[in-house]
Each structure stands twice: as structure tokens, then as C-alpha cells.
C-alpha positions in Angstrom: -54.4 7.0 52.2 -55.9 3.7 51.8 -53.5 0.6 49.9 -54.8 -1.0 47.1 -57.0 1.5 45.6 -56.1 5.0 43.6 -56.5 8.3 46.1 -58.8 10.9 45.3 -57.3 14.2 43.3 -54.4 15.3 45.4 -53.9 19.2 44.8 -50.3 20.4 44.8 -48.9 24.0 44.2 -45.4 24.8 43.6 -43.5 27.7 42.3 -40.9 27.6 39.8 -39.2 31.2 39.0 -41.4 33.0 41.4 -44.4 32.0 39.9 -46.7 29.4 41.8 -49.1 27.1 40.0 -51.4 24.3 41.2 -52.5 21.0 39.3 -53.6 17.6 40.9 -52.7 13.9 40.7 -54.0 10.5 41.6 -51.8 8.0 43.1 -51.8 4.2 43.4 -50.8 2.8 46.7 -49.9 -1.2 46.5 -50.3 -3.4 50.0 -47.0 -3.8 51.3 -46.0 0.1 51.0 -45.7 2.0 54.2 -43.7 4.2 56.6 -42.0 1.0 57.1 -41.4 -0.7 53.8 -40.8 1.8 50.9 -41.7 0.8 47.2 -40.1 2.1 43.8 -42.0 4.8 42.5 -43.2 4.9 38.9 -44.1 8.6 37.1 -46.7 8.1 34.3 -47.5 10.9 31.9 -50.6 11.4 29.9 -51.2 12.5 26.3 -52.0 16.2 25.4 -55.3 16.9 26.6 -55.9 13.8 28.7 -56.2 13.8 32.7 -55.0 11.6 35.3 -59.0 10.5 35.6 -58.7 9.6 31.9 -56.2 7.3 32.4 -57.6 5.8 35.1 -60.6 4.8 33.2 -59.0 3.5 30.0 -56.1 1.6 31.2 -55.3 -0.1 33.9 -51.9 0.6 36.0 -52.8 -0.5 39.0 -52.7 -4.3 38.4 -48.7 -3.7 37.4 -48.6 -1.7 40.7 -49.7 -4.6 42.7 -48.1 -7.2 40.5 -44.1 -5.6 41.1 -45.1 -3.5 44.3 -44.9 -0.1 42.5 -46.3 3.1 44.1 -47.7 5.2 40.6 -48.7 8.5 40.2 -50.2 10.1 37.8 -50.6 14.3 37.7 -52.9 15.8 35.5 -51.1 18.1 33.1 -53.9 19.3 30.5 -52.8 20.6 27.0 -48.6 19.9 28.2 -46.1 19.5 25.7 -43.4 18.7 28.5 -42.0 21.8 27.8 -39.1 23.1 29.8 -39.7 26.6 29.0 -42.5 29.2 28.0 -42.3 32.3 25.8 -43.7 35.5 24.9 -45.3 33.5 21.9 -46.8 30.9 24.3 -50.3 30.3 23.9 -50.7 26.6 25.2 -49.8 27.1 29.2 -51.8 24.9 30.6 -50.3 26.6 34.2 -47.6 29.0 34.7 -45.1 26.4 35.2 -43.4 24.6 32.3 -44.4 20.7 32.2 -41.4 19.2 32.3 -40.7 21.6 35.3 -43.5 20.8 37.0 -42.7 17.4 37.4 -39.8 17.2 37.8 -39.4 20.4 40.6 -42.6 20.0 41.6 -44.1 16.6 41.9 -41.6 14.5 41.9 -39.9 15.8 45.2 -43.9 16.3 46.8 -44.2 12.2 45.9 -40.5 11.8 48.0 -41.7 13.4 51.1 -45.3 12.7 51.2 -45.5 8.5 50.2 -43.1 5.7 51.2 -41.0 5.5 48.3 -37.5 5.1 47.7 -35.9 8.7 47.1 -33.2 7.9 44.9 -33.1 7.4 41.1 -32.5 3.6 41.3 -36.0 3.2 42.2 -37.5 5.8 40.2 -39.3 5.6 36.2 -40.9 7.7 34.3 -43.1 6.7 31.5 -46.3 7.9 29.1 -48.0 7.2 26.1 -48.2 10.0 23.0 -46.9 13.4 24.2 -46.3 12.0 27.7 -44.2 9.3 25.9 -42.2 12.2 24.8 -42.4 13.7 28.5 -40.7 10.5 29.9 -37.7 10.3 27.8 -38.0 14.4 28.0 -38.0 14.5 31.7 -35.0 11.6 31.8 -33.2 13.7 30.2 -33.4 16.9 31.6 -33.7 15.2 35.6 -31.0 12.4 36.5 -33.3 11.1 38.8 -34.7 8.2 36.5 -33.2 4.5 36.0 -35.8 4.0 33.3 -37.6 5.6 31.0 -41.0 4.3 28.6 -42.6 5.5 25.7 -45.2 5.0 23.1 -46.5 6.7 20.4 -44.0 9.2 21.6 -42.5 12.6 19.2 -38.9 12.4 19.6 -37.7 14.6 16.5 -39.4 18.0 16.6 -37.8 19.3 13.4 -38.8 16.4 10.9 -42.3 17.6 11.5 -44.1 19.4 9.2 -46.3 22.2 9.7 -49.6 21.0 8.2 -49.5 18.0 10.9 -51.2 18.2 14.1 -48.0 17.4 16.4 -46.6 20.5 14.8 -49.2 22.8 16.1 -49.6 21.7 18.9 -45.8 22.3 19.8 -45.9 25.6 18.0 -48.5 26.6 20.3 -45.9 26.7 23.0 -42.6 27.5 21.1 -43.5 30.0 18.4 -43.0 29.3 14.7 -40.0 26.8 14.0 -39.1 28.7 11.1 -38.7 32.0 13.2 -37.7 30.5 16.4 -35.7 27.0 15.9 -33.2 27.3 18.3 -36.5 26.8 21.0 -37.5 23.8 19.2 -33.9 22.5 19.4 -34.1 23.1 23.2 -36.3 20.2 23.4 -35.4 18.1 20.7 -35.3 14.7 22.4 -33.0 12.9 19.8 -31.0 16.1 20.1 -26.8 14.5 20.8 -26.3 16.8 24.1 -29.5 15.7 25.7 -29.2 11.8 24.9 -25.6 12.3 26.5 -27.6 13.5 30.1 -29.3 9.8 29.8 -26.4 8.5 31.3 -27.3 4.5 32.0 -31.2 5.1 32.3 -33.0 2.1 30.4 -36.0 2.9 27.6 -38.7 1.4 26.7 -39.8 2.3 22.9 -42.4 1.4 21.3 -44.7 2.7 18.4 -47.3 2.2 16.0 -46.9 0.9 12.1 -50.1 2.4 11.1 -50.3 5.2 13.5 -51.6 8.2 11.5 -51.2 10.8 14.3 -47.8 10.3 15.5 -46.0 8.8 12.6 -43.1 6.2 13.2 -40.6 7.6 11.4 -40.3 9.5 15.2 -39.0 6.0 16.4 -37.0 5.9 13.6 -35.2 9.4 14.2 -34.6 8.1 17.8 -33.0 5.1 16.8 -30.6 6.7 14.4 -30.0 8.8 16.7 -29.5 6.8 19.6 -26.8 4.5 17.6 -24.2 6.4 18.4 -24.5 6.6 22.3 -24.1 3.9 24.6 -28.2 4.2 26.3 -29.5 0.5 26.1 -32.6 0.6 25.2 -35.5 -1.6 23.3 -37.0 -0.1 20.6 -40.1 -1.8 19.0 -42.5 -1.2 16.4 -45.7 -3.2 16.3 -47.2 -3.8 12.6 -50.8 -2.8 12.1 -51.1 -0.6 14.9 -52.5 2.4 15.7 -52.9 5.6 17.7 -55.1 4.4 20.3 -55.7 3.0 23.5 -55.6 -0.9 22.3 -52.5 -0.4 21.3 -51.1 1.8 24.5 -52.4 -1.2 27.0 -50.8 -3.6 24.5 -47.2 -2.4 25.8 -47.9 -2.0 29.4 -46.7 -5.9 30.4 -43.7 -5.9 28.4 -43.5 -1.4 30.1 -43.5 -2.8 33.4 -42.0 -5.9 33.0 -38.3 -3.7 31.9 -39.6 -1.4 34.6 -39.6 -3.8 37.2 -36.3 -5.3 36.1 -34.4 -1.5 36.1 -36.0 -0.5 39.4 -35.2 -4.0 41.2 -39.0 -4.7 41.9 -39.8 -8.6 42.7 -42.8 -10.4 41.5 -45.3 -9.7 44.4 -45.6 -12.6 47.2 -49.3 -11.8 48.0 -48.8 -13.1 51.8 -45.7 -11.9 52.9 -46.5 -8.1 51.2 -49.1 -7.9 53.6 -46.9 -6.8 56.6 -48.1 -5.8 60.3 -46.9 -3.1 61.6 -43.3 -2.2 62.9 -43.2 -3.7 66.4 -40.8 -0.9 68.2 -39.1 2.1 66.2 -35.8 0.4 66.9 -36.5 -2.3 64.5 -36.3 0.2 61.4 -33.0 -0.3 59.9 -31.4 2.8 58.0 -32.6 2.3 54.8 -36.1 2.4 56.4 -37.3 -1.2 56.1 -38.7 -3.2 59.4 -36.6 -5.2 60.8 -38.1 -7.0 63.9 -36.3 -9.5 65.9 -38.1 -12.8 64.2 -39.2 -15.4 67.1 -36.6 -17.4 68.5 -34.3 -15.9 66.2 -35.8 -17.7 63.1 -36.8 -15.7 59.9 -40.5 -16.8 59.6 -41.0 -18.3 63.2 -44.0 -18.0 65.1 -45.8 -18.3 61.7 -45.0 -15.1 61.1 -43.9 -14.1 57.3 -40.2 -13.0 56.7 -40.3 -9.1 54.9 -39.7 -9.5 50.9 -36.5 -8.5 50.1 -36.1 -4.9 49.2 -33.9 -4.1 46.5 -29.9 -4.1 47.3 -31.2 -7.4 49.8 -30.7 -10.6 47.4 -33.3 -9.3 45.0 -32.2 -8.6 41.4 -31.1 -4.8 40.7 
């Protein structure tokens, strides 16, 4: 796969519960990312009814890929609520596995053993915008895998909503009428206390619309009651005048990454010295699978050669 531009629609199948399904993703390779030099990995979840392709053409992620050296991937998951489970009632499978499920069983271990990223939770993130905002923190909370976690225009608090809105439907699609079959609902309530406690120390990123007339903000608001009485550190934010909409989704993407970045121990990118040759000898790949070749005349940089950035755990900041 080529660095520095997004891969074409990778197909992946995987079977949860004896059932195999298939989707795609697209994912973004930054210079600097190889079988010698692994890069954090960053999970980003679209809104119901988007694709990866969507995303691709409406806001840009790969200029924060090359900026902090992130590998991101985005799968496309159709009508998804993120749900962990289907049901008799279930009309909105958009394949026979569960979202959630799917990502987190499916692509995220595919991503571990197919690109050069880290395969540990320290250098893993999840994030989305509008139902995939609620997939992130969803997904945190049901996989420890995940240092942080981002959201906008995320739904947090499935039982405040009310049946006449849209959010409600669309959730009902999956779990069956609240009123006959709230213990489902409660399931995956996000602000629910026993799945905040599975957030452990994994950093959020919140951030929501004043004026947003599709997901309202009294969905941050739930979350940050609810989140007062745990110890998850977390930023919560919401922006006056805006809406549900893309202007206001790319809006929160430097500040997204920037936290990102911070929680995964990604540097700033040094455009020269993250354009790497390849390993000299197989010997010269240290355990934790960076390159390590014996510098000229002992000195870091000599022969005009660059030194490697520092990887995370090496000086940089975790």
C-alpha cells in the first residue's frame, strides 16, 4: 500500500457467533509508517448512513495523519447504530454482525496484523462524528483497547429521547420499542454508571452543537452529569451557534487530534527525518519493532544520515 495517500476499499469478512459478514474500509498511511517504524492507529466512525468514501470527501483526516504520524482507518458501516447486539425485532442490520462488534472483533484486530501499527491500547483511539461519536465512546467502553476516545454531535443518553425524534427511530429500528423492550436500550446506554466504570483512564474528547436540531445538546449534558461522579478526565465542549453539519464536525478535528496526539504519544511530524530508508540488516530491529541501525561512526545522524524520531516510550511525551 502506497504512504501518503488513502488505499482503495479494503474488503474484510469476519464472523462473530457463527455468522460471517463482510464490509470495507479505507485507510490512511502517513510517510514514516512501515514494517520498521510502527505508528499509533486512530479508529474513526461515521454517522448513520454515511461511508468511509463520504468521509473522505467532506473532511479531511489525512492532513492530522501526516501532521502526528497517525495510521487512520475508516470502515464503512452503513445504517450502524454501534450496536452490540441484534434482535428478533431488528430491522436496521446493516450486516449480520452487530457494529460495535464488528469493529471491535473484526477490524480492529485485521488493522493489528495487516498495517504497521502499535498493537496495544496506548497507541490506539477511536473517534466519530454523530452516531459514530456515539460509536467511539460506545466501543471505549465495551473494548479496553482505547487510550482515547472523541465525539461530536454524539447520542449518549438513549432514554431521554423521545419517540417522535429521529434519533429515536433510528435506534428503535435496531432494539425494538423502548417502552416494551428498555432493558435493550439500557444495554447500550453510554452514560449508563457500569459502562462509564469499563472507561478505566481512556481520555474523551466531547464536543457538541448549541443549535444542533438533530442531535440535541442536552445529550452532552446527560454525559456530563453523568460522568461527575467517575474519575474519566475528559473535555467536554459545546460550541454556541452551531449546528448538525459538516462545518461544525471539521471545526473540532485540530483541537480531536491535537488531545489524540497528546493520549497516544504521537510527536509533531519532522517532515525529513519521517522519511526513513529502509532497515539495513534484520538485526537492527529492536524488540519493540523500530530500526535501529548502527549510526556512522557511532554518531546519531552521521554520515548525514537523519536520526529515527522517537517513538513513544523513547523521550517523547506519553
Amino acid at each position: 500500500m502506497a504512504v501518503g495517500a488513502w488505499s482503495d476499499a479494503i474488503p474484510v469478512t469476519g464472523t462473530i457467533d457463527g455468522k460471517t459478514g463482510s464490509g470495507t474500509m479505507r485507510v490512511y498511511l502517513p510517510a514514516g509508517c512501515s514494517s520498521e517504524r510502527r505508528c499509533p492507529l486512530v479508529l474513526a466512525l461515521h454517522g448513520w448512513g454515511d461511508s468511509a468514501e463520504g468521509w473522505m470527501a467532506k473532511g479531511d483526516l489525512a492532513a492530522f495523519a501526516d501532521q502526528y504520524g497517525l495510521v487512520i482507518a475508516v470502515p464503512s458501516m452503513g445504517k450502524t447504530i454501534y450496536e452490540t447486539r441484534f434482535y428478533p425485532e431488528s430491522r436496521g442490520k446493516w450486516t449480520t454482525a452487530p457494529g460495535a462488534r464488528w469493529v471491535g472483533e473484526v477490524i480492529l484486530p485485521y488493522l493489528r496484523a495487516h498495517f504497521p501499527v502499535w498493537p496495544d491500547r496506548a497507541h490506539t483511539a477511536v473517534f466519530g462524528y454523530s452516531t459514530g461519536g456515539r460509536g467511539a465512546v460506545l466501543l471505549a467502553e465495551a473494548y479496553p483497547q482505547f487510550a482515547f476516545a472523541g465525539s461530536v454531535s454524539g447520542t449518549y443518553d438513549l432514554l431521554t429521547l423521545q419517540p417522535a425524534e429521529g434519533e429515536y427511530q433510528i435506534h428503535e429500528a435496531v432494539y425494538g420499542s423502548r417502552a416494551a423492550f428498555q432493558p435493550r436500550w439500557e444495554l447500550d446506554n453510554v452514560v449508563a454508571p457500569d459502562r462509564l466504570a469499563k472507561l478505566g483512564d481512556t481520555r474523551l474528547f466531547i464536543s457538541h452543537g448549541a443549535k444542533d436540531a438533530v442531535v440535541k445538546p442536552d445529550q452532552l449534558e446527560s454525559l456530563r452529569r453523568a460522568l461527575k461522579a467517575t474519575a474519566v478526565q475528559a473535555e467536554l465542549v459545546t460550541v454556541p451557534g452551531a449546528g448538525h453539519d459538516w462545518k461544525f464536525w471539521t471545526s473540532q478535528w485540530p483541537r480531536l487530534f491535537e488531545l489524540a496526539a497528546q493520549s497516544l504519544g504521537a510527536l509533531p511530524a519532522l517532515e525529513p527525518a519521517r522519511r526513513l530508508p529502509p532497515c539495513p540488516a534484520p538485526g537492527a530491529i529492536d524488540a519493540q519493532g523500530v530500526c535501529r541501525p548502527v549510526p556512522c561512526g557511532g554518531i546519531p545522524g552521521g554520515c548525514g544520515e537523519k536520526p529515527p524520531r522517537p517513538q513513544p516510550g523513547e523521550g517523547g511525551s506519553r
